[in-house]
N, C-alpha and C positions, 0 to 999 in steps of 0.2 A: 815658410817651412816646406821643403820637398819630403818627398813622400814615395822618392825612386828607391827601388830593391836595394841595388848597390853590389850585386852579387859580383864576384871576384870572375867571373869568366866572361863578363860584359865591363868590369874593369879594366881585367887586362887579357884580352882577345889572343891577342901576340903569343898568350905564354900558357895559351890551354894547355898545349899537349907536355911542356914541363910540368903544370900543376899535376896533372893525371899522374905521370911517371913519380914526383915528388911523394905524392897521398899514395901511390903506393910501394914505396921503399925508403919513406924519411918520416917515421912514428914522430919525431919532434912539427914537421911539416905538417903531417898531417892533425895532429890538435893542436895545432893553430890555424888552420882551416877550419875543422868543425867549430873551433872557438870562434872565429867570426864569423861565422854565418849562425852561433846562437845568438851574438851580439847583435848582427843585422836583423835577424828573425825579430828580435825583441824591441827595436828601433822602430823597424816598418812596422810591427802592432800599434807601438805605442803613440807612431805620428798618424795612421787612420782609424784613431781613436777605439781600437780594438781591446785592447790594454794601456787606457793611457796611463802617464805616468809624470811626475813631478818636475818642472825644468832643471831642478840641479842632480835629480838623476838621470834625464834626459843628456844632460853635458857630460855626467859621467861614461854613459853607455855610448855618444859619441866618440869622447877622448877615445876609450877602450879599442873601439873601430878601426882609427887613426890609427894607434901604436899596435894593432893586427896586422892592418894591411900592409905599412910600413915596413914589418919584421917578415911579410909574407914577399913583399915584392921583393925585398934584398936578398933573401932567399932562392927569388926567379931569375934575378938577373946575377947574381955570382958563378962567375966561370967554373 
């Protein structure tokens, strides 16, 4: 079990200064931002047993993560 942040700006380095510009002129961009970083918040609690929490909500709140950052990077990289 890793137990790294996962933050989106040590994910994708390359694409800081579009996330910034994004979160501030794409309302849709940017909650989904704040949406994964309450997912990730609640992941990294849950894996240093801060808040832990049950493996099939553990898969859930993964999954979640997944289909964030996924919606976040197509986002980044669309011309």
């Amino acid at each position: 079990m890793s137990n790294t942040p996962h933050q989106l700006a040590e994910e994708f380095p390359e694409h800081a200064a579009r996330m910034h510009a994004l979160k501030m002129s794409d309302t849709h961009f940017a909650k989904l931002f704040e949406e994964y970083h309450d997912v990730n918040r609640a992941i990294h609690r849950a894996e240093t047993d801060v808040e832990p929490v049950g493996d099939t909500h553990m898969e859930t709140m993964r999954k979640q993560r997944v289909v964030l950052k996924d919606e976040i990077y197509g986002m980044l990289t669309k011309a």
